[in-house]
C-alpha positions as CSV (number, residue, x, y, z in Angstrom):
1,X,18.1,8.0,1.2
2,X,17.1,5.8,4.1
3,X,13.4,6.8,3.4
4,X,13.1,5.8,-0.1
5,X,14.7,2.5,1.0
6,X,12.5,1.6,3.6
7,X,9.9,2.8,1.1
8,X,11.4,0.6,-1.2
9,X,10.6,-2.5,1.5
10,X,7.2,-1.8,2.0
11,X,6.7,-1.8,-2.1
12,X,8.4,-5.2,-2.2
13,X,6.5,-6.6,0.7
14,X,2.9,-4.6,-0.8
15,X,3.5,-6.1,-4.1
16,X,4.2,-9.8,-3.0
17,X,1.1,-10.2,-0.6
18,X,-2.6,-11.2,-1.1
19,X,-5.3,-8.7,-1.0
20,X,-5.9,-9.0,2.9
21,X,-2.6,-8.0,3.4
22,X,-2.4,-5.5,0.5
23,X,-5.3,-3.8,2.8
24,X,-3.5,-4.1,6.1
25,X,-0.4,-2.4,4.8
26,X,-1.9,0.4,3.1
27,X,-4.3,1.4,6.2
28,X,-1.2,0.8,8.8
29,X,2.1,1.9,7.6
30,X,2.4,5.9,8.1
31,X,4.4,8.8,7.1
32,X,4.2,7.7,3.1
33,X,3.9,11.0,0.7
34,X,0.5,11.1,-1.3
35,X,2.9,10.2,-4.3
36,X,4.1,6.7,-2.4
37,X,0.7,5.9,-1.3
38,X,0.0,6.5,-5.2
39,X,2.5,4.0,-6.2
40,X,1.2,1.6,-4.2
41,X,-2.2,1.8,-5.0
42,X,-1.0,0.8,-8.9
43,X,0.0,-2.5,-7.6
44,X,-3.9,-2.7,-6.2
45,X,-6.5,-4.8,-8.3
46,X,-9.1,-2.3,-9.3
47,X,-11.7,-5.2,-8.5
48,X,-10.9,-4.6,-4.4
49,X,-10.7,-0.9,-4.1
50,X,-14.4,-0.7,-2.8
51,X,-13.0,-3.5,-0.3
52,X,-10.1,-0.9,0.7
53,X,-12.3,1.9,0.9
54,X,-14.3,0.1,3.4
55,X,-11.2,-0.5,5.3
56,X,-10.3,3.2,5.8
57,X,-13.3,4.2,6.7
């Protein structure tokens, strides 16, 4: 239960900050199932993904 609360945190944080942030979350925080780092990626403006992308890599 602990995991999907902490999971929960990250969502809340992920949803609430700008793009730059969005990014730094989602190419930092580790040990999310593909499914997590699915759900966040809905909350992702499809505009920015080639900015993301970029990010990773």
């Amino acid at each position: 239960m602990e995991g999907k609360e902490n999971f929960q945190h990250i969502l809340d944080r992920f949803q609430q900050a700008d793009i730059d942030q969005k990014i730094e979350i989602y190419t930092t925080v580790q040990g999310l199932s593909v499914e997590q780092y699915k759900e966040l990626l809905r909350y992702f403006p499809i505009k920015y993904l080639g900015k993301l992308e970029q990010a990773m890599g």
